[in-house]
C-alpha positions as CSV (number, residue, x, y, z in Angstrom):
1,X,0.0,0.0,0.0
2,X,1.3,3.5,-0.6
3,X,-0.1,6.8,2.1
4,X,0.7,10.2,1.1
5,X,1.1,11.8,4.5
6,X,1.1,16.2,4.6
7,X,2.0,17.6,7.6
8,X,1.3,21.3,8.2
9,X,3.2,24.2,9.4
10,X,2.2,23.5,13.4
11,X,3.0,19.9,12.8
12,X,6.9,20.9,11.8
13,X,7.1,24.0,13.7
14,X,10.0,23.4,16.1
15,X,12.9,20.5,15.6
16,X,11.1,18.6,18.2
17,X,8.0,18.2,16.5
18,X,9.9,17.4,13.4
19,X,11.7,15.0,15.0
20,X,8.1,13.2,16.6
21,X,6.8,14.0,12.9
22,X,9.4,11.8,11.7
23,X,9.0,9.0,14.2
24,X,5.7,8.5,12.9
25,X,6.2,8.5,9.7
26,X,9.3,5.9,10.0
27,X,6.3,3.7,12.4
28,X,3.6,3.8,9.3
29,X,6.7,2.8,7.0
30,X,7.5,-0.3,9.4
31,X,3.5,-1.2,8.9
32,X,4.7,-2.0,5.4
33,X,3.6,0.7,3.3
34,X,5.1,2.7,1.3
35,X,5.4,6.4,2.4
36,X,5.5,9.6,0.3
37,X,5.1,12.8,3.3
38,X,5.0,16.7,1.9
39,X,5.0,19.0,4.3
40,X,4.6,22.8,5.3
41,X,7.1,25.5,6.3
42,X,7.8,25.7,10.2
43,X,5.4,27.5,11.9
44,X,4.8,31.3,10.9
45,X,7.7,30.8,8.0
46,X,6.2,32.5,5.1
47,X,4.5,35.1,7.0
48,X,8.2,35.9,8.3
49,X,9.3,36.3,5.0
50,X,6.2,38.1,3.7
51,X,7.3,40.6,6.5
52,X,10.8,40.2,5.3
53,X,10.4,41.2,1.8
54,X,8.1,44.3,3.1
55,X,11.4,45.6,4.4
56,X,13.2,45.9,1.7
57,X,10.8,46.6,-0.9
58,X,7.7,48.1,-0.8
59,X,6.2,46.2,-3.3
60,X,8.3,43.3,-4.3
61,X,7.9,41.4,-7.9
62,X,6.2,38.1,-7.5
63,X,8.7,36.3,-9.7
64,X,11.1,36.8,-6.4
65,X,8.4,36.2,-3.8
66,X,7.7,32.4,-5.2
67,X,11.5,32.3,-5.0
68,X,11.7,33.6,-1.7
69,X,8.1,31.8,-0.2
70,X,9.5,28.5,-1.7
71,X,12.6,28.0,0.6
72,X,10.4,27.8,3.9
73,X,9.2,24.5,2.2
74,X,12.0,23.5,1.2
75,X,13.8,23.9,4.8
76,X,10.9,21.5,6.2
77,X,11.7,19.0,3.7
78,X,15.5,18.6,4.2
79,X,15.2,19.0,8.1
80,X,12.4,16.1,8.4
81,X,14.6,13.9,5.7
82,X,17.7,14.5,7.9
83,X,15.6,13.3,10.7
84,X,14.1,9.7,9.1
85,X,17.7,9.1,8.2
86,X,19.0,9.7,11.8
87,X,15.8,7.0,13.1
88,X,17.7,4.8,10.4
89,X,15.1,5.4,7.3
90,X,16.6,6.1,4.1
91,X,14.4,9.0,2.9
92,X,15.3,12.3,0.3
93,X,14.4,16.0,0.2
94,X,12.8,17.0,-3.1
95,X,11.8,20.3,-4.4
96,X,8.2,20.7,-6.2
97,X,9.9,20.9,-9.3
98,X,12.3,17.7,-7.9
99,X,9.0,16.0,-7.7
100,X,7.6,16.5,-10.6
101,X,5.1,19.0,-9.9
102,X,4.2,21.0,-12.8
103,X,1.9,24.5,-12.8
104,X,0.6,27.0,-15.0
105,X,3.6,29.3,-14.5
106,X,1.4,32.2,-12.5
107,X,3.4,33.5,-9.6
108,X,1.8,33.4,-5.8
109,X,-1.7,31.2,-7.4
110,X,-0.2,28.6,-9.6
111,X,-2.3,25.8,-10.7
112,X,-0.9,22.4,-10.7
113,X,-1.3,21.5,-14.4
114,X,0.7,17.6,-14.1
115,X,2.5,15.4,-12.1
116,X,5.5,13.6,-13.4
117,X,6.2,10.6,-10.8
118,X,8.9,9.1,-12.7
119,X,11.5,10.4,-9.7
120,X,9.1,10.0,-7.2
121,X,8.3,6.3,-8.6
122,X,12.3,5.8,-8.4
123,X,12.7,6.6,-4.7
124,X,9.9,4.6,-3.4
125,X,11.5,1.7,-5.8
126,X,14.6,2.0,-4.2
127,X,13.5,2.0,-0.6
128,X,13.3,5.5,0.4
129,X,10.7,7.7,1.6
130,X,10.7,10.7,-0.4
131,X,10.3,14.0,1.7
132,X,8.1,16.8,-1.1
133,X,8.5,20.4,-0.6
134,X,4.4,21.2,-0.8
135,X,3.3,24.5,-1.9
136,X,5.4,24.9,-5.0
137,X,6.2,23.7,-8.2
138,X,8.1,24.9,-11.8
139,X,6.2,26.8,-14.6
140,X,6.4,26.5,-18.3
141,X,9.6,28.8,-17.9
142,X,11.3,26.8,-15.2
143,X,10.7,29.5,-12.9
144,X,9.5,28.3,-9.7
145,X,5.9,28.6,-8.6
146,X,4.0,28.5,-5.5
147,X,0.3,27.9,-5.3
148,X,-1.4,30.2,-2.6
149,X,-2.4,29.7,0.7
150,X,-3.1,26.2,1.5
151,X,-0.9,24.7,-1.1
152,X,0.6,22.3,0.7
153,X,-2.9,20.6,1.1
154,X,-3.1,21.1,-3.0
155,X,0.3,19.3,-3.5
156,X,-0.2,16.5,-0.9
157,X,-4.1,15.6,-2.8
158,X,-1.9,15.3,-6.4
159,X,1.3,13.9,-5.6
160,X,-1.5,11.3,-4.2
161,X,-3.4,11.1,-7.2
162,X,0.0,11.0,-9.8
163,X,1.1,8.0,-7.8
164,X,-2.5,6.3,-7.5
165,X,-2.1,6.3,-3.4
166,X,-4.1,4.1,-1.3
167,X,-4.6,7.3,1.0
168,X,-3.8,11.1,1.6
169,X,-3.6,12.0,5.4
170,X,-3.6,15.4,6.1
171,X,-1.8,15.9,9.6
172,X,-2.7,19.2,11.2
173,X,-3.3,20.4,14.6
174,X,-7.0,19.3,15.2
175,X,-7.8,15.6,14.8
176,X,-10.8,15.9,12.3
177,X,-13.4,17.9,11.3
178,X,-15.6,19.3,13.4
179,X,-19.4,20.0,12.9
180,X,-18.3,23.6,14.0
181,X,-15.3,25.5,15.0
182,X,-14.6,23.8,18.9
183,X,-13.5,28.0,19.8
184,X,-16.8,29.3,19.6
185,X,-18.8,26.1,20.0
186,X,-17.1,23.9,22.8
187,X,-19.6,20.8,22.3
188,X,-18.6,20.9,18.8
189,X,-18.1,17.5,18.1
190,X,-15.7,15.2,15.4
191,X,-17.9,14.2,12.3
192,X,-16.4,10.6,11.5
193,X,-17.6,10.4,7.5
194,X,-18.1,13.3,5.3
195,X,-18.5,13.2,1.6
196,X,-16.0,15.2,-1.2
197,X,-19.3,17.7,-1.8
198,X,-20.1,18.8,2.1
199,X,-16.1,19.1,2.8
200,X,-16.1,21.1,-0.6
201,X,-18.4,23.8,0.9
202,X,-17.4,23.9,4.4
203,X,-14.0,25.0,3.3
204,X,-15.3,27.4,1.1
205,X,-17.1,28.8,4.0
206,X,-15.1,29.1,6.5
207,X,-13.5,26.3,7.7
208,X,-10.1,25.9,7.9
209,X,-9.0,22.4,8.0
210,X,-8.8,21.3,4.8
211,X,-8.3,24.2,1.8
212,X,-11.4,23.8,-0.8
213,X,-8.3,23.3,-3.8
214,X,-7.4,20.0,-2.3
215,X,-10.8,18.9,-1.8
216,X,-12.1,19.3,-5.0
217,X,-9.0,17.7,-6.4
218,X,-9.6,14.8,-4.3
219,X,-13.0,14.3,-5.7
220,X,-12.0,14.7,-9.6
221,X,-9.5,11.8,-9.0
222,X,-11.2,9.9,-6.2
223,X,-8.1,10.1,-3.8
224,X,-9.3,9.2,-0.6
225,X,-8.2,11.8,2.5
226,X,-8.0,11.3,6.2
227,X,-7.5,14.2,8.6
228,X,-6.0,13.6,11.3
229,X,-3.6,15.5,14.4
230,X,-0.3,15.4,14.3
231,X,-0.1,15.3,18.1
232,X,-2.2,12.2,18.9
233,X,-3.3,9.0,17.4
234,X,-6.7,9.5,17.9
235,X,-9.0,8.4,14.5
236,X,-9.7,11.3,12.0
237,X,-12.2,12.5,9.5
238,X,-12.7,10.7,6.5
239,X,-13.5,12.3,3.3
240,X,-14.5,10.4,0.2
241,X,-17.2,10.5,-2.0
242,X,-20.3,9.3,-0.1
243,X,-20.6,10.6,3.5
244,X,-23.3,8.4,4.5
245,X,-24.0,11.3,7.2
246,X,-27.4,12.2,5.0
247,X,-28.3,9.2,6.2
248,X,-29.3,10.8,9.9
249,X,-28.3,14.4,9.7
250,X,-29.4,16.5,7.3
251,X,-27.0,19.1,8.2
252,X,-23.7,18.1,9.3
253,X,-21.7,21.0,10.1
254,X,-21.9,24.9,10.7
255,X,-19.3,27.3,9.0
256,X,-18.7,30.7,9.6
257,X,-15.9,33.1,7.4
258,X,-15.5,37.1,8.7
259,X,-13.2,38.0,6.0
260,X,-16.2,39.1,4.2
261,X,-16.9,42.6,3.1
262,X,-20.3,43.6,1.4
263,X,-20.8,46.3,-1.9
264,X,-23.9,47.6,-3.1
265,X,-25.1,49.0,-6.0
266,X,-28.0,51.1,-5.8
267,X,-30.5,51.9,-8.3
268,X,-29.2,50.6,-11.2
269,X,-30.5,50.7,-15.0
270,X,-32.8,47.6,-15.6
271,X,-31.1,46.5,-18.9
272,X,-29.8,43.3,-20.1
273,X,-26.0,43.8,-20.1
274,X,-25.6,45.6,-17.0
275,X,-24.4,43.1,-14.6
276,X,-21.9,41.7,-17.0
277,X,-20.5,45.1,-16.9
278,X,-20.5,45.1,-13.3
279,X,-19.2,41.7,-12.9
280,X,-16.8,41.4,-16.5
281,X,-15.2,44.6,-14.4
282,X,-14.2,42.6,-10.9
283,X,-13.4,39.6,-13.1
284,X,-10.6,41.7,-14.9
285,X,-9.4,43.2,-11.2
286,X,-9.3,39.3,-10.0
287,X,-11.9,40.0,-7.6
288,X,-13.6,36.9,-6.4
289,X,-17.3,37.3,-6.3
290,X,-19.4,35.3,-3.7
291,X,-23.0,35.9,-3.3
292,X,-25.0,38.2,-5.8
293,X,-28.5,39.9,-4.7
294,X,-30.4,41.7,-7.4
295,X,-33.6,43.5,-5.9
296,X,-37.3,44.1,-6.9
297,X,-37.4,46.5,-10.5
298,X,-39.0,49.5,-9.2
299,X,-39.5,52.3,-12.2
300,X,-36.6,50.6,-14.5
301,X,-34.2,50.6,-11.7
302,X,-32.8,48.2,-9.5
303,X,-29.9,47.6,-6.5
304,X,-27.6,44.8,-7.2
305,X,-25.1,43.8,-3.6
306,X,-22.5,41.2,-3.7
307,X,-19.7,39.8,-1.2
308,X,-15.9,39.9,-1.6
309,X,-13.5,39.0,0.8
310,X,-11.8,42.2,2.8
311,X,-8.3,41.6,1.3
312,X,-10.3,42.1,-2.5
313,X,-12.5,45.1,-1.0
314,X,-9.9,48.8,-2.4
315,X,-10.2,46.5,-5.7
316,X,-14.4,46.2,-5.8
317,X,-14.4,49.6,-5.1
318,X,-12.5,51.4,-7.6
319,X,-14.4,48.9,-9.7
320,X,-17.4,50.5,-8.6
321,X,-16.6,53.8,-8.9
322,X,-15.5,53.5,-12.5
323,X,-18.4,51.9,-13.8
324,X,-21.3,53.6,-11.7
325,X,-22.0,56.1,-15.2
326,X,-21.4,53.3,-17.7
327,X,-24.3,51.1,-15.6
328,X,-26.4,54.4,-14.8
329,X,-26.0,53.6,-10.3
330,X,-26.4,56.4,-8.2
331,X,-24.0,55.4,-6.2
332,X,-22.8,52.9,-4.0
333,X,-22.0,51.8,-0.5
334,X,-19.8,49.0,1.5
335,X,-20.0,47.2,5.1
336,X,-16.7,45.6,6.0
337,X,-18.4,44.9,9.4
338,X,-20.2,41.9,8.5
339,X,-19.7,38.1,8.3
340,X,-20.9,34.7,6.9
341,X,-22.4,32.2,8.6
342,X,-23.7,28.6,7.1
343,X,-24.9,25.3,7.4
344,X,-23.8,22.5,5.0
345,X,-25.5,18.9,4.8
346,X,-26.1,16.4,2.0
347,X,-29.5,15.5,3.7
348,X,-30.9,19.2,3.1
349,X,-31.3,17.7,-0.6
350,X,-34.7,15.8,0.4
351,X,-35.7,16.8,4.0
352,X,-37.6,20.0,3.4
353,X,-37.7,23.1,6.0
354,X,-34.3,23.3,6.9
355,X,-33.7,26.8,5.8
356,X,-37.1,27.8,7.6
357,X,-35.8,26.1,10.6
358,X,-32.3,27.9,9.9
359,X,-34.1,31.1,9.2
360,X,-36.3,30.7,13.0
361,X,-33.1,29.6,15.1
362,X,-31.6,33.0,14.2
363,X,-34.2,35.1,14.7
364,X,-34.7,33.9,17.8
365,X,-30.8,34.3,18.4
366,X,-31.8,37.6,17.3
367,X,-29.4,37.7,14.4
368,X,-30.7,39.8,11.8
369,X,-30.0,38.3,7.9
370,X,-28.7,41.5,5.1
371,X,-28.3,38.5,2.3
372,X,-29.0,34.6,1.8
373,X,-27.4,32.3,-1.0
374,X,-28.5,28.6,-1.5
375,X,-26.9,25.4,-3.3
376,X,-28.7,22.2,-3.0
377,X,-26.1,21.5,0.5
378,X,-25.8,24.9,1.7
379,X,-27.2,27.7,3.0
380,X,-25.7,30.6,3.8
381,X,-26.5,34.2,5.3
382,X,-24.6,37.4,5.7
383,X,-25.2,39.0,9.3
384,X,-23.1,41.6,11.4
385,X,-19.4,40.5,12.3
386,X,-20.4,40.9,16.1
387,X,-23.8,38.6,15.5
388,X,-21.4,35.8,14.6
389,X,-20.6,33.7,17.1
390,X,-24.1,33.5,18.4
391,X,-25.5,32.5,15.0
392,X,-22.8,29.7,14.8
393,X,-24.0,28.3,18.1
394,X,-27.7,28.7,18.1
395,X,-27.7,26.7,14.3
396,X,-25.3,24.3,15.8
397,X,-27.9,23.8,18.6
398,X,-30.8,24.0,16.4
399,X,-29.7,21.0,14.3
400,X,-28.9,18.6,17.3
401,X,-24.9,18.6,16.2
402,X,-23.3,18.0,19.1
403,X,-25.3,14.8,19.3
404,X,-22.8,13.4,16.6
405,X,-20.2,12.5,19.2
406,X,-22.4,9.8,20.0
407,X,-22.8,8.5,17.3
């Protein structure tokens, strides 16, 4: 059998928990399998050199930044290689591009585009337990790459999926997924099963475990994933492509995400066209959209609002004020004082009420809803940033959650 194990930046963050990294990962090679582990930079790594480069240039080319960001990586990998081989395991460092990890060639949000195994393939042939560099790769150009926040995850899911692995576990500092975040909901309990498509929106909204890259990657090739703590042996959260949690539940977790930032639109022509202005615009700044409200016509006229994240906010604003005229707005207006809050569950698909019972949980929380977006799993509202945590634990009680430890 062959286990891709990631382990993130807590997992590696000091040489002692590189060295108890490496003493598991040398116990899961004694089981017999074969072993392929990518891992993180050390702790707060790339946010140290983030800072780094912000002292010396005030805004630094990105070409140099995937240069720089890549090393933290690449530090991990060597220093967790050099520990196997003092536990007596014969194990290598590789780079992304070492690896065979191929991207699109754009600098600080590269897509992986291939895998070549061939070296990896050759390692494990020859008895060593290759040590990846995640978050990185080599474009077109040879230039090195990195893919974004939560890369490593995104490496860890392909490298798995090039090789054909039996399993991805993704080591972290939480051992599973949690029906909401345990720091605002303390009965927040471990969901043991969850399918590719419920994962797939709680990371999108909000929760951090796993990043929503890796996830849907996972799904396209079918690579099965396992989250799991780095610091106990306790049994994780599986994720693969039929929860079975619709079975009983028909929600199955809570997210909430307060880098959100609202922008509306108000009284805008009623004319085909006008929101692919709007929205052709934000596409061109790379602003990510999230949800979209158009209101009632009222004399030709109309208000359209939409969500970005706060980092994307300056951008949707100058976007704004340049086409206001071209779409005939009156103006516009922005909350950065807001945040998201939703519930996720394959069972929503056929049980019918749940957004009424969603909707009647926060009103009696008091929580007043500004917008609402809907997929056939997920329902999502945007409410004040200090409204929050009390939405996330009034749905959490309203849909029995925390009776899914006992399960």
């Amino acid at each position: 059998m062959l286990f891709v194990q990631k382990f993130g930046g807590s997992s590696v963050g000091d040489p002692e928990r590189i060295k108890r990294v490496a003493e598991r990962v040398w116990r899961t090679r004694q089981t017999g399998k074969e072993v392929v582990v990518v891992v993180s930079a050390m702790g707060d790594t790339t946010d140290d050199l983030i800072a780094l480069a912000g002292e010396i240039s005030g805004e630094p080319a990105a070409r140099e930044m995937d240069q720089l960001l890549s090393t933290g990586e690449q530090v991990s990998s060597a220093l967790l290689a050099l520990a196997l081989q003092r536990l007596g395991a014969e194990a290598v460092s590789l780079t992304g591009q070492q690896a065979g990890i191929f991207t699109d060639g754009a600098y600080g949000k590269a897509a992986i585009s291939r895998i070549d195994p061939v070296r990896l393939r050759e390692e494990i042939a020859g008895g060593k337990i290759p040590v990846v560099a995640g978050f990185q790769g080599v474009g077109p150009g040879g230039d090195i790459t990195t893919l974004g926040r939560g890369g490593s995850d995104t490496t860890a899911v392909a490298v798995a999926a090039g090789l054909g692995a039996d399993c991805c576990e993704i080591y972290t500092d939480v051992d599973g997924v949690y029906t909401a975040d345990p720091r605002l909901v303390p009965e927040a309990s471990k969901i043991p099963v969850i399918s590719y498509d419920e994962m797939l929106e709680l990371a999108s909204l909000g929760a951090v475990v796993l990043h929503p890259r890796s996830v849907e990657l996972a799904k396209m090739f079918g690579v099965q994933l396992i989250v799991r703590s780095s610091f106990n042996d306790n049994p994780g959260t599986i994720v693969k492509g039929d929860g079975g949690m619709e079975k009983a539940y028909m929600v199955s977790g809570v997210a909430h995400d307060l880098n959100v930032a609202k922008v509306g639109l108000f009284d805008v022509m009623d004319q085909p066209g006008i929101a692919h202005r709007l929205f052709a615009a934000l596409a061109a700044e790379k602003v990510n959209v999230d949800m979209i409200i158009q209101g009632a016509t009222r004399d030709g006229r109309n208000d359209i609002a939409f969500t970005v994240s706060r980092d994307d906010l300056k951008k949707a604003l100058a976007v704004a004020e340049g086409v206001k005229e071209t779409i005939g707005a009156k103006g516009y207006t922005y909350d950065d004082q807001v945040g998201k809050v939703s519930i996720v569950g394959a069972g929503m698909i056929t049980r019918p009420g749940v957004a009424a019972a969603m909707f009647e949980a926060l009103s009696t929380a008091g929580v007043n809803i500004e917008m609402i977006s809907t997929s056939e799993i997920k329902i999502s509202c945007i409410i004040k940033e200090t409204e929050v945590a009390r939405a996330v634990k009034a749905l959490h009680d309203k849909f029995g959650l925390a009776e899914l430890s006992d399960t």
